[in-house]
C-alpha positions in Angstrom: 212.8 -85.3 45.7 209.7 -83.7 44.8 208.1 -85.9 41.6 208.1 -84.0 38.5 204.7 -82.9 37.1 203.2 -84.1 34.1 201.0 -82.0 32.4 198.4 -83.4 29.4 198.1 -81.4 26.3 195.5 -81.1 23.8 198.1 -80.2 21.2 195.3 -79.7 18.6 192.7 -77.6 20.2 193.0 -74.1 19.4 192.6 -71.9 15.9 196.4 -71.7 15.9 197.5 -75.8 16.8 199.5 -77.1 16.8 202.0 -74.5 16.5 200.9 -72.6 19.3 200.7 -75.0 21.8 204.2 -76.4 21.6 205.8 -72.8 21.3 203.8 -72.3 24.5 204.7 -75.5 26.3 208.5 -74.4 25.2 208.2 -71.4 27.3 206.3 -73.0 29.9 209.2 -74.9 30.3 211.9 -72.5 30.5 209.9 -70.6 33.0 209.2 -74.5 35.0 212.0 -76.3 34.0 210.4 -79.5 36.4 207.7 -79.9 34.4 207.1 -82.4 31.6 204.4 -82.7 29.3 202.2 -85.7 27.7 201.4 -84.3 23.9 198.4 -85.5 22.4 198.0 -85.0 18.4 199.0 -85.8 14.9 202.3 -86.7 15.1 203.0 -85.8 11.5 202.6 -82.6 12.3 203.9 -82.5 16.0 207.3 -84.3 15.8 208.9 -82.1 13.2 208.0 -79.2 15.3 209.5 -81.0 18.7 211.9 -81.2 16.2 213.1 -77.5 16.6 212.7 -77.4 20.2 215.4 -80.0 22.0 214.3 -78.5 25.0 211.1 -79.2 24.8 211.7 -82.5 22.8 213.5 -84.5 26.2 210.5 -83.7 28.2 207.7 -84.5 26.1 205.9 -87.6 24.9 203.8 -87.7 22.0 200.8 -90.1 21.7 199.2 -90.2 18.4 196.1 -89.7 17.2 194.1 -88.1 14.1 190.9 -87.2 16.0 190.2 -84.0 16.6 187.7 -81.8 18.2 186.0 -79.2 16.1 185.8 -76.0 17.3 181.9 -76.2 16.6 180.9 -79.4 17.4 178.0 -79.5 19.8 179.1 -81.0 23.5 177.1 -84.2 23.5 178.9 -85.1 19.5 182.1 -84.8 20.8 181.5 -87.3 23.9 179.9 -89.8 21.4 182.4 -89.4 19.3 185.4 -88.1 20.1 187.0 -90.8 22.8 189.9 -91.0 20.6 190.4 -87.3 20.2 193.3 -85.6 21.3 191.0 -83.5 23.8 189.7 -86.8 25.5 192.9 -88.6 25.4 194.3 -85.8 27.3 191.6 -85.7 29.9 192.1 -89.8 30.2 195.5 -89.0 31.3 194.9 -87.1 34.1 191.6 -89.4 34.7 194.5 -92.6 35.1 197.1 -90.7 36.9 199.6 -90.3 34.0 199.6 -86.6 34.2 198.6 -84.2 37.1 196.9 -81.8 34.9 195.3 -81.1 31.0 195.3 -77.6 29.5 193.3 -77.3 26.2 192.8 -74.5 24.0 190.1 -76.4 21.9 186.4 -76.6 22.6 184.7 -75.2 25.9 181.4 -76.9 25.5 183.2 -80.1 24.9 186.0 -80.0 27.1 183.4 -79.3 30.4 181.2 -81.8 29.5 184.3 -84.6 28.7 186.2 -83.3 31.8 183.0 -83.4 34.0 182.0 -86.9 32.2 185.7 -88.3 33.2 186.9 -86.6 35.6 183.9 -86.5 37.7 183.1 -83.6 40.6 185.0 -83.0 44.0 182.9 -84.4 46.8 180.2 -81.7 47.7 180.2 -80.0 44.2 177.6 -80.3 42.3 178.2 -78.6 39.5 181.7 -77.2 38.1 181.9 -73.9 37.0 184.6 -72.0 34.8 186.6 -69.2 36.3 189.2 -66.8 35.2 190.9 -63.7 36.5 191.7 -60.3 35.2 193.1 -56.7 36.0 190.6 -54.2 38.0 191.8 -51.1 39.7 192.9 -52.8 42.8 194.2 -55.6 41.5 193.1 -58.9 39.8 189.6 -60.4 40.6 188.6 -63.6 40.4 184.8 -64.4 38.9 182.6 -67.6 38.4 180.2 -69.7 36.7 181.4 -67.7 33.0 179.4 -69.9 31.3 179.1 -73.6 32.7 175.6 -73.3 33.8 173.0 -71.0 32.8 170.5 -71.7 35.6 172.1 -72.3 39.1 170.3 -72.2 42.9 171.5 -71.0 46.0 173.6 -74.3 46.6 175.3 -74.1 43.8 176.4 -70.3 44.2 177.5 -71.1 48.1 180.2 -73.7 46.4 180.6 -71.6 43.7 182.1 -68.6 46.7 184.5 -70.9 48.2 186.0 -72.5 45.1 186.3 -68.5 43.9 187.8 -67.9 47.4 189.9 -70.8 47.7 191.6 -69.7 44.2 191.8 -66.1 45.3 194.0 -67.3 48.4 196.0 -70.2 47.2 197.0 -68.7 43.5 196.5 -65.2 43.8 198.0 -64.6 47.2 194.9 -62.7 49.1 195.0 -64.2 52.7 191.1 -63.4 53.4 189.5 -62.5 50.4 186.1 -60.7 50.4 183.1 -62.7 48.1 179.8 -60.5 46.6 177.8 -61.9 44.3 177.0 -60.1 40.9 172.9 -58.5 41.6 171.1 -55.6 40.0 171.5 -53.7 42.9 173.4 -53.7 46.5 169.9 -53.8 48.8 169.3 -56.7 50.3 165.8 -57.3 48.4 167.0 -57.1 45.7 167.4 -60.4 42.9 165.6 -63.3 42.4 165.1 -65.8 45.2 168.3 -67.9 44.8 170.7 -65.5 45.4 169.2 -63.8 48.0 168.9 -67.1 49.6 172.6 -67.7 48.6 173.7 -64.7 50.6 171.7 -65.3 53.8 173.9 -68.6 53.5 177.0 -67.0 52.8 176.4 -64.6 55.9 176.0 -67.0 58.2 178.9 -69.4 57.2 182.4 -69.0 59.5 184.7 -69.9 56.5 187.9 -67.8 55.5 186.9 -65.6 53.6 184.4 -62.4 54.3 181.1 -62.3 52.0 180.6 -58.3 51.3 177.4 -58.9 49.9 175.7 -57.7 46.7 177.7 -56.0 44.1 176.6 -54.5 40.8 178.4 -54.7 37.3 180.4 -51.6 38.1 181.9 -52.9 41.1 183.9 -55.9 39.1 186.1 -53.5 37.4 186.3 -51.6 40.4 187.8 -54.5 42.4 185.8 -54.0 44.8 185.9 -58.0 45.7 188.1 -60.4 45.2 185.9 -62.4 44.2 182.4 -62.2 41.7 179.9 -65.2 41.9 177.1 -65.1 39.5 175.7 -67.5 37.1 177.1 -69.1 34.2 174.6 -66.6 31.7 174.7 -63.7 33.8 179.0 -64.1 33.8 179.4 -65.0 30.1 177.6 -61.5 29.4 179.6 -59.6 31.6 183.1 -61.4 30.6 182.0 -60.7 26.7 180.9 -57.2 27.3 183.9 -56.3 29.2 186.3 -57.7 26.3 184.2 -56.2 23.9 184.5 -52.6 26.0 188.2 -53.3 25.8 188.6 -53.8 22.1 186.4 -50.5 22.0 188.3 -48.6 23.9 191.9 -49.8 22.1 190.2 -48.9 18.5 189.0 -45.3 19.9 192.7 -44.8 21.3 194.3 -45.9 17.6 191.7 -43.5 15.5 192.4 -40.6 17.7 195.8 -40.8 17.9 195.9 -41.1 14.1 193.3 -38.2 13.2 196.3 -35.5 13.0 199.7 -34.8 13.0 199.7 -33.4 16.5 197.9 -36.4 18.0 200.7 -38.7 16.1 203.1 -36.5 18.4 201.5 -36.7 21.5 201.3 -40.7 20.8 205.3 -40.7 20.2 205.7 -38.4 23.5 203.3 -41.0 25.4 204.1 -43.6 24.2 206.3 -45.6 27.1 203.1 -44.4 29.3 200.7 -46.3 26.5 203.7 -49.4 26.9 202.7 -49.8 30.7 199.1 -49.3 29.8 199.4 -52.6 27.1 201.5 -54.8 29.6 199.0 -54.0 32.3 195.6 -55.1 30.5 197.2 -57.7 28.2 194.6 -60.3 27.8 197.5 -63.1 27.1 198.2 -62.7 30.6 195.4 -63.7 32.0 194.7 -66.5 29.8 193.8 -69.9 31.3 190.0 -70.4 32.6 189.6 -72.8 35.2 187.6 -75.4 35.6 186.6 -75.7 39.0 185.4 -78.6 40.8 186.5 -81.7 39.4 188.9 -84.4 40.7 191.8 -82.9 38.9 193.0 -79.9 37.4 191.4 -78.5 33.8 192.2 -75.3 32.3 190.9 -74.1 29.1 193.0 -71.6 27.4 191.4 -69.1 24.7 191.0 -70.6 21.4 193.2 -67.6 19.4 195.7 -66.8 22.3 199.1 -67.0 21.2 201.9 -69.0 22.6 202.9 -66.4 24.7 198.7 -67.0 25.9 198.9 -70.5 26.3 202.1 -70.9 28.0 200.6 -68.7 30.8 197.2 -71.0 30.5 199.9 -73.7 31.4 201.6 -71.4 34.4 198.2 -71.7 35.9 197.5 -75.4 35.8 200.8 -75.6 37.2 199.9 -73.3 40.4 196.5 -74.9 41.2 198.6 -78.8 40.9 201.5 -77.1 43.1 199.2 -75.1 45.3 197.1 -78.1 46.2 193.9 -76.7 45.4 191.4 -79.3 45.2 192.5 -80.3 48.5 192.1 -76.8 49.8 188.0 -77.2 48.0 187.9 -80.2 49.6 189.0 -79.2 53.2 186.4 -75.8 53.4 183.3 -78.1 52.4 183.7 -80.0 54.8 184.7 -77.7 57.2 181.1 -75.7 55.9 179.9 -79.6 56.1 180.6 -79.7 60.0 178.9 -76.2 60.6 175.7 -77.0 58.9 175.1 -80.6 60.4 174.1 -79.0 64.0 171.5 -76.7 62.4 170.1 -79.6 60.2 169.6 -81.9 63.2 168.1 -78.9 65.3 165.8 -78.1 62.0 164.9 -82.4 62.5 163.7 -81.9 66.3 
């Protein structure tokens, strides 16, 4: 029998928890019913609520505690002072082998610096950066660093590509996915010296995955990788600016649509089109950043998703622990490893 997989929750991270989380983990549940789940929280306010999910309730554990991190508090507070929160408790868990992985909606600072702390990074990472997916006209595409590290060299933006790639293949199903990195133009001089120097690296590396080379802000949206390596700054501008557009875009719809009685018409006539439209770029779907390249799996869900959010944050812990990911990481470094060792001992004679 395949062991059942026991996933760590920060049941009071998030500008909804606890609520949230165990309405998410309920539907997580129903959706894997082989899963059970190691609750981390104020149990005053947690067991009543298991209370009115039985379902839930026979697969969950609860370990108490009052700590909590705040949604403000500065990375390096929260690891002096917050190893008896329920954020670092749940990280512990997956640090001793109790559970396989931790999803968090609290904290990003302080859950990448206690998961990076505790968990420590995957041989041949140096640094681990947060990814996420989302809709563009092709498909979804994966992008990384989205705010982990402002500053990053070449080295870091070469792991960076096959961590994105690995994910693209093993969760999202793209048997050779193509890797650009995120420049202010496509040329080849173009960008500062890193990532130039990162794609003369990528081009020359035989891994699975086929590096198309520069792309330009247009081109995420446009899907025109799989996958979008940049920088921690550089990402967290794009991602913020492209949620921002989206919200823009949503408001525009609502005013025009409510500016006269016609418009209000043409809304009720289009309005199973506008249905699809919702479903399609629904953020709750997407919800669950990863953070990739540590010795176990972390995935931060947005601070105000809904349960409906957070139980697909869940889904995606659950793919990267049944979809053997760090082992995938693990096997195309060193398989990258192997091809760079003859050129460093030819570059030595």
């Amino acid at each position: 029998m395949t062991p059942r997989l026991t996933i760590a929750l920060d049941a009071m991270g998030g500008d909804h928890a606890p609520d949230m989380v165990l309405a998410g983990a309920e539907i997580a549940r129903q959706r894997h019913p082989d899963v059970e789940f190691l609750v981390f929280g104020d149990e005053q306010r947690l067991l009543p609520l298991l209370g009115k999910r039985e379902g839930l309730k026979a697969v969950a554990q609860v370990h108490h505690t009052t700590d909590v991190v705040s949604s403000h508090a500065k990375p390096s507070v929260a690891l002096r002072g917050g190893r008896r929160s329920s954020m670092r408790l749940a990280i512990d868990a997956v640090s001793d082998g109790r559970a396989g992985v931790v999803v968090s909606a609290g904290n990003t600072g302080a859950l990448m610096a206690m998961a990076k702390m505790v968990l420590k990074t995957l041989p041949g990472i140096d640094r681990p950066a947060i990814a996420s997916y989302f809709p563009t006209l092709r498909g979804e595409t994966v992008m990384l660093d989205l705010g982990a590290n402002l500053e990053c060299d070449d080295e870091n933006l070469v792991q960076f590509a096959i961590m994105g790639a690995v994910f693209a293949r093993t969760v999202l199903g793209v048997l050779e996915p193509t890797v650009g990195l995120l420049n202010v133009g496509s040329e080849d001089q173009k960008g500062h010296e890193s990532i130039r120097t990162a794609a003369a690296k990528l081009r020359g590396t035989a891994l699975p995955f086929k590096f198309h080379g520069f792309v330009e802000g247009n081109d995420i949206t446009a899907g025109t990788v799989d996958v979008v390596v940049t920088d921690g700054f550089t990402g967290n501008v794009a991602l913020k600016t492209a949620e921002g557009m989206a919200r823009l875009y949503t408001e525009f719809l609502r005013r025009t649509f409510r500016s006269s009685l016609i418009a209000k018409l043409g809304y009720l006539l289009a309005k199973p089109a506008f249905k699809k439209l919702k479903t399609r770029t629904d953020p709750r779907r997407y919800n669950g950043a990863m953070l990739l390249g540590l010795r176990g799996v972390c995935v931060k869900s947005h601070g105000g998703t809904d349960a409906f959010g957070f139980a697909n944050a869940i889904c995606v812990a659950i793919d990267l622990a049944a979809r053997e990911f760090n082992d995938r990481i693990k096997e195309e470094l060193q398989r990258l490893g192997a091809q760079q060792a003859p050129d460093t001992q030819a570059a030595a004679i």
